[in-house]
N, C-alpha and C positions, 0 to 999 in steps of 0.2 A: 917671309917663309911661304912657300907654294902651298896651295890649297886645293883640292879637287870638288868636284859636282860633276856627280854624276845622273843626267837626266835620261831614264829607259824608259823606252816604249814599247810595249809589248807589240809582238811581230811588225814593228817596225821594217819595210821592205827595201829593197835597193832603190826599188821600181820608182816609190816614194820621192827619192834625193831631186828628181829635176823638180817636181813640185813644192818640194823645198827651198827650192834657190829661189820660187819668186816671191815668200814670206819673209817680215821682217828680220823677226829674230833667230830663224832658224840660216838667212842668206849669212847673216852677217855671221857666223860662226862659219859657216862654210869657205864663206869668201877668206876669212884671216887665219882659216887653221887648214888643216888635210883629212881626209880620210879614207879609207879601205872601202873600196865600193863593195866588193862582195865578201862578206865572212861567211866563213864556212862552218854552223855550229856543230856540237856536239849530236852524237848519233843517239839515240831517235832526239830529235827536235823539236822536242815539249818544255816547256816554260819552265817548271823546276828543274831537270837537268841542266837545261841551259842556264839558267841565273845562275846555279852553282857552280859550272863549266867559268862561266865571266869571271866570279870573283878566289877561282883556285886557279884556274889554267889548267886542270886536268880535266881528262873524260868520264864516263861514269867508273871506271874502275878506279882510278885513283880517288874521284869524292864521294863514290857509293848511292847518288842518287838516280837511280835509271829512269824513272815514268814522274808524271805527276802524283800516281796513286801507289800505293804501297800493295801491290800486283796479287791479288787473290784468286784462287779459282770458284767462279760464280760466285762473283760478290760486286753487286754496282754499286753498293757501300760503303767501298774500302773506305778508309782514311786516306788523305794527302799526308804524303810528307813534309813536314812543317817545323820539327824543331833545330836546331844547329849541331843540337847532340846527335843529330842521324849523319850528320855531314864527316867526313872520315879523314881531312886533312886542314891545314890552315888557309883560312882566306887573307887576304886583302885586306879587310879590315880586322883580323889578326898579327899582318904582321905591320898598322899603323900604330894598333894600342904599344906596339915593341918599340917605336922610334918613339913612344910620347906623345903620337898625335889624339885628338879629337876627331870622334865618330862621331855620325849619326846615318841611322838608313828607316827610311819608310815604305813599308810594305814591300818589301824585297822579299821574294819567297824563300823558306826553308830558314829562317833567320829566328826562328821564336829561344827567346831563352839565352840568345847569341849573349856574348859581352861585348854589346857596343855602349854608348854613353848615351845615347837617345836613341833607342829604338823601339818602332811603331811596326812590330811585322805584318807580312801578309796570311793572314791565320784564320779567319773566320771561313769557315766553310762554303765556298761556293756556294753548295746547294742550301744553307742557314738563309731562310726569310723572317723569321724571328724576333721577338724585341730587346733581347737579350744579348747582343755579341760582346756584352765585356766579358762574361763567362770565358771566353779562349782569350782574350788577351790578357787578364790577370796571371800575374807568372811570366808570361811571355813577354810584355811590355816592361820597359822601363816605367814605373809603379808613377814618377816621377812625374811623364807626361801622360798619363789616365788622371792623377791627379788635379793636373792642370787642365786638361782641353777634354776629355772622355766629354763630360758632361756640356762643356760648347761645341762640341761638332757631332757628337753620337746618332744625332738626326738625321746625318747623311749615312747610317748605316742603318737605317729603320724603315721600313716601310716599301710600300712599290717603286719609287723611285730612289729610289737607296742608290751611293754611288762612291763608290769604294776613290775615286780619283778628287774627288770635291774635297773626303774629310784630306786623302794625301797632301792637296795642297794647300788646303787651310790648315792642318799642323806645321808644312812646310814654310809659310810666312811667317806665323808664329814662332816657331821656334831660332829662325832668322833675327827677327826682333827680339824675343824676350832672354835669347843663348848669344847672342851674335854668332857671326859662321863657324861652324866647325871645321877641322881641316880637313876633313873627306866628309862626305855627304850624299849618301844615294838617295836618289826620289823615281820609284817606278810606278808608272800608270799604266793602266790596263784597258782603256777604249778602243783605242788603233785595235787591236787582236779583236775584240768585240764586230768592229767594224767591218774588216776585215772578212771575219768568219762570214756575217751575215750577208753582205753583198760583193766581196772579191775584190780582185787586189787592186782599178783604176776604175774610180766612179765620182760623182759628185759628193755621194756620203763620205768617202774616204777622204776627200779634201775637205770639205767642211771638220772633220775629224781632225786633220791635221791644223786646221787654221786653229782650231781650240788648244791642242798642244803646243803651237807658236804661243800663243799667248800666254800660257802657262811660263813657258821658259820666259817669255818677255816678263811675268811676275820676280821670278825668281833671280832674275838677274839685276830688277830694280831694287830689291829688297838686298843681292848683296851688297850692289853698289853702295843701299843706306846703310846698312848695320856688318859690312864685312870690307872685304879684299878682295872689289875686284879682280885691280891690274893683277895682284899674284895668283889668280883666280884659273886655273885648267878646268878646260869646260869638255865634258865629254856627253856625245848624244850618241844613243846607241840602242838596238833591239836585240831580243834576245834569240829571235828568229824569222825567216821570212816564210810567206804561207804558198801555198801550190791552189789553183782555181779545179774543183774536183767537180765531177759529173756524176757521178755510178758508187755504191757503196758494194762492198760483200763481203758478206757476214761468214766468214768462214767457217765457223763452229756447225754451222748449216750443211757445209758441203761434209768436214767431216762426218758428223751424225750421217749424211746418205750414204758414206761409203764406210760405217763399220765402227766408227772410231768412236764414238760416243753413243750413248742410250740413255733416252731420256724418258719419262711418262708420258700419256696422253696432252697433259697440260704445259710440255717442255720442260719441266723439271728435271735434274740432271739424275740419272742413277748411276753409272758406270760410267770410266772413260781409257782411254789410251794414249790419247793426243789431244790437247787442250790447245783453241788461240783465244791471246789475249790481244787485246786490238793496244797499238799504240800510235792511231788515228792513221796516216798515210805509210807506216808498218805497220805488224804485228810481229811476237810472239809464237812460238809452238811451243808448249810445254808435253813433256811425257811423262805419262804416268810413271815408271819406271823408268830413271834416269841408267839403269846400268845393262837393260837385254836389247843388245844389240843386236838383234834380231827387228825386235819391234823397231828401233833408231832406222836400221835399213829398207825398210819396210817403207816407215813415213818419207826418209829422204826422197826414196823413188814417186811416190806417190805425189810430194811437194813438185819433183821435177815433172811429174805426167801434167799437175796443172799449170804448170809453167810453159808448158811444149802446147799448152791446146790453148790458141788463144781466145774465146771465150772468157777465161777467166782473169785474162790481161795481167798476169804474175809474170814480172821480169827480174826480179831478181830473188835467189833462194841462198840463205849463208849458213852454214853451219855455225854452231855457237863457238867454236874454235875460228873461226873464220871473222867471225864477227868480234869476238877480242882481239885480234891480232889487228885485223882492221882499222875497227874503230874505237876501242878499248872498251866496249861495249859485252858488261857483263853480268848475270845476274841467275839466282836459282831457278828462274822459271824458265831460263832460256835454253832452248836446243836447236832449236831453228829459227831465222830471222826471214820473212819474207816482205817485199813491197812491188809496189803493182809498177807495170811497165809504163805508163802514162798514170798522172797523179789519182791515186785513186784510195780514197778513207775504207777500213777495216773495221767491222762489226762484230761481235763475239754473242749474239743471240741465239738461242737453243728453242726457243718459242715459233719458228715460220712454219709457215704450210706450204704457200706455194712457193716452194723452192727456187727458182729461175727469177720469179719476178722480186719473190724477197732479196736474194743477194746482189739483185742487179738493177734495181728499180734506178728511176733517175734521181738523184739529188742525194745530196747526203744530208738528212734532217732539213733542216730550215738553214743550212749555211752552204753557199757557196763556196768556200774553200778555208783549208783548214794545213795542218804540218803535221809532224813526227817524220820529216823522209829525209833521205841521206843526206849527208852534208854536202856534198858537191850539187845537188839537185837547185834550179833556181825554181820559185825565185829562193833568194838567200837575206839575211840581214846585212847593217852598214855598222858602220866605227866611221864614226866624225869627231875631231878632237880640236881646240883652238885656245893658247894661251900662251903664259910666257916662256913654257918651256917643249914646245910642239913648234916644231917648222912649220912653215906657211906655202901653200903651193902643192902639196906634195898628194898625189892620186896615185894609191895601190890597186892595182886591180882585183886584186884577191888576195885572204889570207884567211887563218887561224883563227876562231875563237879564243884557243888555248893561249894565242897572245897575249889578250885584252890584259889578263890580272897585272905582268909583270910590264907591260906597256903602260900604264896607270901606276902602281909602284913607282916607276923611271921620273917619273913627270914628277911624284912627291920627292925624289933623291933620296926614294927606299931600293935595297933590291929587294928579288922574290924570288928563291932559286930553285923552290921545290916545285915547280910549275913543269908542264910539257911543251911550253911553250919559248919564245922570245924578246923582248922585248924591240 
């Protein structure tokens, strides 16, 4: 019987694949399978969209997850969206439980609470430095494997050196061994993006990065071999987005506040508003205070397109929130306007600057060098690499779909998936 593993790498890039080909265990997957050099993900191109995007095949309208963060006005607190009950249609690993198969997924975002058979999600809070993170995975975990491993691996989620990928793939062994394979299995790591962000998309860090993920797969692949099915074994490597090398931030909330739109206190505190951005890193967000006087909607439109027209403020593209569903199925209450910069450029939603010019335009974005959320056609982009016994061998697409991936992977188990937007 076929089996799936699936190994994702956060922003995994295209750019990445030749550097791949001269690693062991990533060559030899390349060499005997195929893959999509450029996927196109879902719009904005943030990590929990996208995961969700992979394992439904729809965009945010159809699975409901738009941002990483559950989109507040003035609030750098939100919550992440995290539990599977937020998710608005069946994945993947819904329609395996339906043929009978065996799951398991680790640290896949937006999965807490999911009905899989082993699952470890990704739930602790980013920003949690804490000694505590079992507090979010009780409930959310299979009880089963806190049981067993919380307390042998919880180390790697404590402390300054904490490393969300260590405890993944030391459950991942384990559970190899002590379950034998499940017949789907996702394991997502989260370095590569880390890397990425901090020093951009070809460097020496970024292969080093990569040689540790070779090795990871090369774990995971000896431990099928010992306690599973390889030969029936489809092996799929894949990101769930690729990242743009950014220069210049600007914090639009800024420009708004100078021309009217917002009113803050001495101390930037918000008091009033009209027109709100929420940044969703290389877009943003417009929200209006009043979704229905079009008066005001016509007002901001024009004003979106005066900063689009003056380049200065490098705005190339501006979509209305109709425009932007239809588009990209991209949709949500906080949206009325979607804009992103003409050259890759990260969006800030600060209300605290002084000096205006230098605030929205200074050089660098934070301490990273480049970062996503930009359109899907926009490179760079992520890959699909796939290689088993039911994946031709040879076969290089130049481009395609995210919205393929879920019912592409179904095909390869001898499930279908028809509620998808995609193909397989």
């Amino acid at each position: 019987m076929s089996k799936l593993l699936v190994f994702c790498l956060d922003a995994l890039c295209t750019c990445d694949i030749e550097y791949m080909k001269t690693l062991p265990n990533f060559s030899k997957i390349i060499e005997n399978g195929s893959y999509v050099k450029h996927v196109e993900p879902v719009y904005p191109s943030l990590t929990y969209p996208c995961h969700c995007s992979i394992l439904t095949g729809r965009t945010v309208k159809g699975h409901g997850v738009p941002h990483n963060e559950i989109v507040e006005i003035e609030n750098e607190f939100a919550p992440w969206y995290s539990l599977r009950s937020q998710l608005q249609c069946r994945t993947l690993m819904d329609v395996a439980h339906d043929y009978g198969k065996k799951t398991c997924s680790l640290s896949w975002p937006v999965s807490g609470g999911a009905d899989i058979d082993l699952n470890m999600p990704m739930i602790v809070p980013i920003s949690y430095s804490g000694d505590n993170p079992y507090q979010f995975l009780v409930n959310n975990a299979t009880q089963e494997l806190l049981d067993r491993y919380y307390w042998k691996y919880k180390h790697h989620l404590i402390g300054e050196d904490r490393s969300l990928d260590l405890y993944t793939m030391s459950l991942a062994i384990d559970i190899l061994e002590d379950y034998g394979q499940p017949d789907v299995m996702l394991v997502k790591m989260c370095d590569l993006d880390t890397v990425h962000h901090i020093t951009g998309l070809k460097n020496e860090h970024v292969e080093k990065q990569l040689r540790i993920h070779d090795r990871e797969l090369g774990r995971l692949l000896e431990a099928i071999e010992k306690f599973g099915d390889l030969e029936d074994t489809n092996i799929v490597i894949l990101g769930d987005h690729g990242q743009q090398e950014v220069s210049r931030i600007l914090n639009f909330n800024l420009l708004l506040k100078e021309n009217g739109y917002i009113t803050t206190d001495e101390n930037g505190k918000l008091i009033s508003w009209d027109a709100y951005c929420h940044s969703a890193a290389l877009s943003a967000w417009i929200e209006l205070r009043d979704q229905n006087d079009e008066v005001l909607r016509k007002r901001v439109y024009d004003f979106l397109m005066e900063c689009k027209n003056n380049p200065v403020y490098n705005i190339g593209y501006v979509f209305t929130k109709e425009e932007a569903e239809e588009q990209f199925g991209l949709v949500n209450e906080h949206i009325d306007f979607v804009i992103e910069g003409k050259e890759p450029m990260s969006f800030g939603s600060t209300l605290s600057g002084r000096d205006l010019f230098k605030e929205y335009l200074r050089p660098g974005w934070h301490s990273n060098a480049a970062s996503h959320g930009h359109l899907p056609s926009s490179d760079e982009t992520t890959t699909f690499i796939a290689c088993g016994k039911n994946v031709k061998q040879g076969v290089v697409i130049e481009r395609g779909s995210m919205m393929n991936e879920a019912s592409t992977m179904a095909a390869m188990l001898g499930m279908e998936m028809n509620d998808t937007e995609g193909t397989p």
